[in-house]
N, C-alpha and C positions, 0 to 999 in steps of 0.2 A: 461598691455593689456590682459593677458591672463587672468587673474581673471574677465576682463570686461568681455570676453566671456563664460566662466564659468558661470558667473550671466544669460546669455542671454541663456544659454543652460538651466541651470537647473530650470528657468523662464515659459521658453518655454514646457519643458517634466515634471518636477515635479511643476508646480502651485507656482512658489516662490514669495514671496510680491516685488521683485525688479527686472527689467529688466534694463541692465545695466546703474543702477543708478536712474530709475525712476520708480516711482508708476505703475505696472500693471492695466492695461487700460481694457476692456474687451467689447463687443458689448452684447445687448442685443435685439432679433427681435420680435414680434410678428405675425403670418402668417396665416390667413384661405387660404386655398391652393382651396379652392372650389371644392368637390367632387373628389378628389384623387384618383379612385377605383383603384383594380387590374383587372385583366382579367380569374379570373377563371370561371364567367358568373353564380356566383350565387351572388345578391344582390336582394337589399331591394327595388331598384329605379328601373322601366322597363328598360328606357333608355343604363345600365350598364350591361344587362345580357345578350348580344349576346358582342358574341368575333369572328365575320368574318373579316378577314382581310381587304378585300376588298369594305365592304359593305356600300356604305355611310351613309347609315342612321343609322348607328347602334356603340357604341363603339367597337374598337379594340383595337390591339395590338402597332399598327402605330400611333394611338390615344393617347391610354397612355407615346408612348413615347415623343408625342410631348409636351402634361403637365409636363410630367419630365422635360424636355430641358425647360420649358417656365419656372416652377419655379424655375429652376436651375440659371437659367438669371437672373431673379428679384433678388435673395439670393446671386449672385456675383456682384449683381450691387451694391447691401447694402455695402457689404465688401468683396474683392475680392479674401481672401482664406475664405471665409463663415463667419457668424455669429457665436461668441462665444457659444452664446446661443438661440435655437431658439424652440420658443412656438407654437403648431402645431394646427391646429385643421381642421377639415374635412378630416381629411386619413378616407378609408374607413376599419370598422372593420374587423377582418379576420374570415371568415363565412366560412374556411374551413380549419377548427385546424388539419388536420391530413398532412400537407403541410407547419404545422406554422415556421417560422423562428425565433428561441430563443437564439442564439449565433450568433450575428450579427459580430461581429470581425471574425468567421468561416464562414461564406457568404460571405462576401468581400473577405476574402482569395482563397476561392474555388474558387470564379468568377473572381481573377484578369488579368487574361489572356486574357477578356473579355472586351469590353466595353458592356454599355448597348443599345446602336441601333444592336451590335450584337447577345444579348441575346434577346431582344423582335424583332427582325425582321432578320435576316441572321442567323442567326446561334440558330433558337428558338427549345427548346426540349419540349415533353409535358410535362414533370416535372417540366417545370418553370410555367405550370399552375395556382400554390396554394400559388405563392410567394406573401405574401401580399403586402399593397400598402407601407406602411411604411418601407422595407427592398427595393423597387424597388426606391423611393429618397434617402434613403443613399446609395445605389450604384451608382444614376445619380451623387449627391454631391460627391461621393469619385473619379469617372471616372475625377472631373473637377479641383481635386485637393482639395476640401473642405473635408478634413479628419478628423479622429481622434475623431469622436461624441462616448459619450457614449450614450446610447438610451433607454429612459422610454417609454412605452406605454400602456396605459388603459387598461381592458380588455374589450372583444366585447359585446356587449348588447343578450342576445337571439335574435333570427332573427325575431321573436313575437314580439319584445317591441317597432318596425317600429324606433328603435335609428341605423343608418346607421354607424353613422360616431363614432371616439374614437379620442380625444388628443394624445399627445406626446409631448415629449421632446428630443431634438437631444444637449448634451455638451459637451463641450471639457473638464470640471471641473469633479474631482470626484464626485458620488453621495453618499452622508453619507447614505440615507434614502428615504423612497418612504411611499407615502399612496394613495390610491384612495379612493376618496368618492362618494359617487352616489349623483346624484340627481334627482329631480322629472320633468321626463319627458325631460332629457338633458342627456348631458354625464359627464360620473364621472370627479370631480376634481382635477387633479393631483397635490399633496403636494410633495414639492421634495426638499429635503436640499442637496445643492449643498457649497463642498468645495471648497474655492475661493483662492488659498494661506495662509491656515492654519484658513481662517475666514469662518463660514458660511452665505449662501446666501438663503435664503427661498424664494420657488420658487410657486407659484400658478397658474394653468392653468385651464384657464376655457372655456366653451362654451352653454353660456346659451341656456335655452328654443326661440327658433325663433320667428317673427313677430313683432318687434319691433313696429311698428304700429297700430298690434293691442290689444283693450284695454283689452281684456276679457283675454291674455293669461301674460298680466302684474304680475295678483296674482302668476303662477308659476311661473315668475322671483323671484317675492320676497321670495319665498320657496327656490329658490336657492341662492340668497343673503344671507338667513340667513344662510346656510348651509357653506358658505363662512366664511362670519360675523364671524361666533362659531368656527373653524379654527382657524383665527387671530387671535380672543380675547385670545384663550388659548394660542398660542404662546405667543403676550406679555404678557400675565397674568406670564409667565416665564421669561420672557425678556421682556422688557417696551423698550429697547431698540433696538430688533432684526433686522436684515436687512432684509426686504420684502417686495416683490416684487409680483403684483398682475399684470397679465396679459391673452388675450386673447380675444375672442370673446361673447361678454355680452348682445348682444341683445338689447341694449340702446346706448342712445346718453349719450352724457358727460352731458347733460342739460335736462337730460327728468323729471324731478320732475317740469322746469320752462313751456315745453312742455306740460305736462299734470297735470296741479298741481291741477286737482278733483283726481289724483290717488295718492295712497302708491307707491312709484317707488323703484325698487328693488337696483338700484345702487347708488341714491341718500339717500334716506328716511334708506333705510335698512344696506348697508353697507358703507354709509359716506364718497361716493366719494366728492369731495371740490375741492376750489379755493384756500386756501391757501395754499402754498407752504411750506414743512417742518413740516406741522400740519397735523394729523389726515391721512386720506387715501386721497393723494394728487394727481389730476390725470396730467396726465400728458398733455392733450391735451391745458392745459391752458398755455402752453410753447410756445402755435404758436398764432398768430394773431386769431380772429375768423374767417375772411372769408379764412382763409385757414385747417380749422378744415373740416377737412371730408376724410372719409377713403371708400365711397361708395355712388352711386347715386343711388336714387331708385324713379322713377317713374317722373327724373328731379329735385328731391331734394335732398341735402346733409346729409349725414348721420354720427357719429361716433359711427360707434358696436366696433371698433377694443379700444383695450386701453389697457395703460400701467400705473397703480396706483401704486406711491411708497408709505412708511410708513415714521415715520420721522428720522425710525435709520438708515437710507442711507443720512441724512442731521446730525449727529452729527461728533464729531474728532475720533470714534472708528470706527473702521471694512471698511464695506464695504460702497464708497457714490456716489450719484449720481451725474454724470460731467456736472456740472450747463450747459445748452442751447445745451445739446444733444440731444436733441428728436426731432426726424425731420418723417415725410411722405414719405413712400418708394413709390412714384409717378414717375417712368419715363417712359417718353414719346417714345414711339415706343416698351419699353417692356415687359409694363405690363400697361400702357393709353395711351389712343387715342389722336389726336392733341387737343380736345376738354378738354383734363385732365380728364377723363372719364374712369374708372376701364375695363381692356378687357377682361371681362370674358368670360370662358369658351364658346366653339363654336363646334357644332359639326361637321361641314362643312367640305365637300366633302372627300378625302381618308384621310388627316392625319389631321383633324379637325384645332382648333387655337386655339387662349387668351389665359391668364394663370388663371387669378380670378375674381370674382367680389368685392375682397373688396383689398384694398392694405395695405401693410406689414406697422408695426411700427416700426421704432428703437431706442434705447435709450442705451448711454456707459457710462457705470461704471467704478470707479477705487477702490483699496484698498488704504485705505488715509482718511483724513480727505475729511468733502465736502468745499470747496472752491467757493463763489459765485461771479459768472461773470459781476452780474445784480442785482436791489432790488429784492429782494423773492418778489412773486405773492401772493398780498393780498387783488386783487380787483376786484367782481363780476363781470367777463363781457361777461355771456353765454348770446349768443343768444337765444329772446324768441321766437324762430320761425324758422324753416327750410327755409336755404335759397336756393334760388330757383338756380339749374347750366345752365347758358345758354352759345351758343355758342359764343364764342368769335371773333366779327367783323373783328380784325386784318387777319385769317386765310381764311376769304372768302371774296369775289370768287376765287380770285388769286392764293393761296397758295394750292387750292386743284384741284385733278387730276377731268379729264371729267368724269362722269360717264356714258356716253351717248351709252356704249358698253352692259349696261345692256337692252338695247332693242333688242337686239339679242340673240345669244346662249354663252354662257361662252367657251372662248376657253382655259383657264386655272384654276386648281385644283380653287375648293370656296374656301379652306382653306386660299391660296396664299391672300385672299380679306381679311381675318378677320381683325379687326382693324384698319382697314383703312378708309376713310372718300372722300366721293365724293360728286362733284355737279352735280345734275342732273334736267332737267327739264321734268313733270310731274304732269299731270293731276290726277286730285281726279276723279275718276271713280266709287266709294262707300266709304263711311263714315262706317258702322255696317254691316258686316266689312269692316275695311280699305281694300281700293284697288286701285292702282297707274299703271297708262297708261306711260311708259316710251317708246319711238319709236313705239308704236304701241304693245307693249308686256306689258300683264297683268300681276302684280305681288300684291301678297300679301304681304301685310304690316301692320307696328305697331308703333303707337308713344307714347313711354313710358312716356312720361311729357304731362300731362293731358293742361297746356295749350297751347301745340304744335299741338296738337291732336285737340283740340276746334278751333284754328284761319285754320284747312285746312278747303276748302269749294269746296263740290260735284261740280264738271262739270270745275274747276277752273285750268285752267295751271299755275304752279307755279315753281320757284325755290327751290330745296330743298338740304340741307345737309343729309345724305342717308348713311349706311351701312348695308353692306350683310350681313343679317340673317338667322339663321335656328331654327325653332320650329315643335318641333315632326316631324321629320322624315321631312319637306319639306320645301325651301326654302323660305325665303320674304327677303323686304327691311324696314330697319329699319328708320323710320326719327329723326334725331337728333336735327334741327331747320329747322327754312323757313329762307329764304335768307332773311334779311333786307334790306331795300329801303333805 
């Protein structure tokens, strides 16, 4: 017995290949946190450069920490003392190096006496101005019990280059090694060989150039792809066999060479994402059905920026391999999507704002071991040629949602309390360009992000609608999410 525990100690604190008696397991997350800032009120975005406490239109302090606690949530609902290893991307750079946090194990220690709603609201000093964003989620993560990361991070772009945001890496695994690579018009790529119980683990984080949709900034994904591409190759070109691990934020769908096949596409064409499993650069969204492929809705339709690409030396009997039918959609409902399955992003609303992101987290767990398959390996084309379209789901309406008939009046409770939440309301079309919705006789601005949600309303018409409280620059509206069906 006591050797059993032994194993599960020196498992747990030194990285050993056996936890008593069985292969080391280990989580791997992928996460855009959606604009993460800090609060020292110099950034890139308007939005992020007032820090009044009190001010609703403006970020604060009370703001940031509800993004903390919101992704704190999501990252315990994954795995509930954290994710092994978790891939970051959108923390905001730190644009005021003279405040930077570089011994992050000395920051936690100094603040332990602390929680973090103490530090950013009761107990706030002006020296925690300069703390950037990435040392304020290792402290929400360490306040909740998710400890023991060691912590990579990018360095910050000039404040000129209009690049906001930097990667990271948060692991509980030694790091052997570090490289950043820049790329063009994105943020650098963090190469990071992470020791797994005596094996290494190559690690890629990325966040491509934005705009998935549109076609003219395609060419700089593929600048970035290949900048990736040259990476990998020269890793196997030393190891044919290495264990790696591509993930992050790519500005593509799993299927965008089928989506747009007049373009060169940077994740397909260039760095040889696939369907087969075990072969070549294997993505991993082809682990779920396709109607449940999407990590983001944009404009009513489904999206995959997020992804987790393995290589095929995570499928042989050496090192490190991947736990066949791992990879799931960090999707839950109530905290971090709406009843709709609908990403809750960011909200700036009223004192302590809401949501956590607009795209939701991946996961996938690994073990040291041979790979063991659960299932036939995936060897058959089945990406959708077409974005499909996210509509409301019938079962949830009318019944299941609260009245919203309170929005005809004055809001007696913080907006924030509303984010993500989902109402029926009835509501007249009172302008088309722009939208504008008569609810009890109170005029409200509004927006419907799915263009043919947007097309079936019609001026002067009382309708039915599914409806959440929005905020855009600085002043409130109602969002519509579908029209009731008949």
């Amino acid at each position: 017995m006591i050797f059993r525990w032994l194993a599960l100690f020196f498992s747990i604190f030194l990285g050993c290949t056996v936890c008593a008696g069985r292969p080391v397991e280990f989580s791997v997350v992928a996460y855009n946190v959606e604009n993460l800032f800090d609060v020292d009120g110099v950034a890139i975005f308007d939005d992020y450069r007032q820090d009044e406490a009190d001010d609703p239109f403006t970020y604060s302090r009370r703001k940031l920490l509800t993004k903390l606690e919101n992704a704190a949530s999501v990252l315990a609902a994954l795995d509930p003392y954290g994710p092994d290893v978790i891939l970051l991307q959108e923390l905001e750079g730190d644009f005021t190096p003279g405040s930077a946090v570089t011994d992050f194990d000395a920051f936690l220690k100094a603040h332990s006496a602390q929680t973090i709603e103490e530090m950013l609201v009761r107990e706030w000093k002006p020296e925690y101005v300069g703390i950037p964003a990435v040392a304020w989620l290792l402290k929400t993560l360490d306040d909740l019990g998710m400890s023991d990361y060691h912590v990579v991070v990018a360095p910050t772009k000039p404040f000129d280059s209009g690049i906001a945001h930097v990667n990271a890496i948060f692991t509980r695994f030694p790091v052997q090694q570090v490289h950043f690579h820049e790329l063009s018009q994105a943020r650098d790529i963090i190469e990071a060989e992470l020791d797994i119980g005596g094996h290494s683990l190559w690690v890629y984080n990325n966040h491509w150039k934005s705009g998935a949709s549109n076609l003219k900034r395609e060419p700089i994904r593929v600048r970035n792809a290949k900048v990736l591409k040259s990476l990998v190759d020269d890793r196997l070109e030393k190891d044919p066999q290495a264990d790696i691990l591509i993930g992050g934020d790519l500005n593509s769908h799993y299927n965008h060479s089928i989506l747009y096949p007049e373009l060169k596409t940077g994740i397909n064409d260039v760095l040889g994402s696939q369907f087969r499993e075990g072969e070549g650069h294997y993505n991993l969204w082809y682990e779920v059905p396709p109607p449940q492929r999407y990590s983001e809705i944009w404009r009513g339709r489904r999206g995959t920026l997020m992804h987790l690409i393995v290589a095929p030396g995570l499928y042989d009997s050496n090192g490190i391999s991947y736990l066949d039918g791992s990879f799931r959609v960090g999707q839950i409902i109530g905290v971090n999507a709406d009843a709709m399955g609908r990403p809750l992003e960011w909200n700036f609303a009223g004192r302590k704002g809401g949501g956590a992101s607009d795209h939701f987290p991946l996961i996938a767990r690994f073990r040291i071991g041979p790979f063991e398959a659960e299932a036939p390996l995936h060897q058959s084309q089945d990406a959708l040629d077409f974005e499909m379209r996210h509509d409301a789901d019938p079962t949830i309406f009318p019944e299941r949602l609260p009245d919203g008939s309170f929005f005809g009046g004055d809001l007696e409770q913080d907006p924030g309390d509303l984010v993500g939440r989902l109402f029926a309301v009835e509501a007249k079309v009172v302008g088309k360009r722009p939208l504008r919705l008569s609810v009890g006789g109170r005029v409200w601005a509004a927006y419907a992000p799915a263009p043919h949600v947007f097309e079936a309303l019609e001026a002067g018409v009382e309708t039915e609608l599914i409806v959440s409280y929005g905020y855009w620059k600085g002043k409130p509206q109602l969002v519509v999410a579908a029209i009731r069906q008949p």
